[in-house]
C-alpha positions in Angstrom: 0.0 0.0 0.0 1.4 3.5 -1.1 0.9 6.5 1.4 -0.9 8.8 -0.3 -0.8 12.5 1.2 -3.1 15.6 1.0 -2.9 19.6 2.3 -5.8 20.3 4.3 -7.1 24.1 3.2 -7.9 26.6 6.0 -11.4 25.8 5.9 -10.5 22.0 6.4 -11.2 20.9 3.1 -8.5 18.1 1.5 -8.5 17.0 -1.7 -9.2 13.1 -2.2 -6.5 11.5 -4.5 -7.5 10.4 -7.8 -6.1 6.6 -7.2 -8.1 6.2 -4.1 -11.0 8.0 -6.1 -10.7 5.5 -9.1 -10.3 2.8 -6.8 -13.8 3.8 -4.7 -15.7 4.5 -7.8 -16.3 8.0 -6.2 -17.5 10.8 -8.8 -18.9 14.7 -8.3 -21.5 14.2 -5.5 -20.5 11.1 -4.0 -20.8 11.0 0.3 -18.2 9.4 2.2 -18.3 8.4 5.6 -15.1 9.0 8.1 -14.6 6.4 10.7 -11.9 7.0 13.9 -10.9 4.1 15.2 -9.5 3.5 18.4 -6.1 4.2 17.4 -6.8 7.4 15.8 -6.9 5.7 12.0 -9.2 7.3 10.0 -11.4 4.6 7.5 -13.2 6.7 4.6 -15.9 4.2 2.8 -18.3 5.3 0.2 -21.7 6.1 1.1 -23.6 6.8 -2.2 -25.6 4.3 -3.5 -26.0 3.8 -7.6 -28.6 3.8 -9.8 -28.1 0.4 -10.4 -27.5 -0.7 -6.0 -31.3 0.5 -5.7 -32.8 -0.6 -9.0 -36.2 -2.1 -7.9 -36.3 -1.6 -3.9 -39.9 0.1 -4.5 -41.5 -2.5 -6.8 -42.5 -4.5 -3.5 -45.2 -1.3 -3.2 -46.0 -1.8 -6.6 -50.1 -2.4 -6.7 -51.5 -5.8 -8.7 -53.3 -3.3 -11.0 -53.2 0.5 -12.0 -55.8 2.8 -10.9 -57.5 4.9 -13.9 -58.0 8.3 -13.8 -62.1 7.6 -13.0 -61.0 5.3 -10.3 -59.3 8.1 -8.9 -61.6 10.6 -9.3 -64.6 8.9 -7.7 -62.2 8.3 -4.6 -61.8 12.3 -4.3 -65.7 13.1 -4.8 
């Protein structure tokens, strides 16, 4: 493993190398998470979910049959 090292700005913003962004997939609006363990070592894991990692997680409320506009519109009145 390669030590990779990064300047922390004043505001506390560092810059996340490009090998260890290749490496976790991370693009423009990715979340990581930052995990201290109990000797001070800091984890970072990915946090985002794809498109793909969540494809189909609401079909189990999918309903058996559409409702029709009339449907709906007798429901309201």
């Amino acid at each position: 493993m390669n030590a990779l090292i990064s300047t922390m700005t004043q505001k506390g913003q560092v810059t996340i190398p490009k090998h260890v962004r290749d490496r976790l997939n991370l693009v423009t609006g990715d979340k990581v998470e930052f995990i201290v363990n109990d000797r001070n070592e800091v984890v970072i894991k990915p946090i985002t979910r794809k498109a793909m990692e969540v494809a189909g997680l609401l079909s189990k409320y999918k309903k058996a049959q559409p409702v029709s506009v009339e449907e709906m519109n007798q429901i309201v009145v």
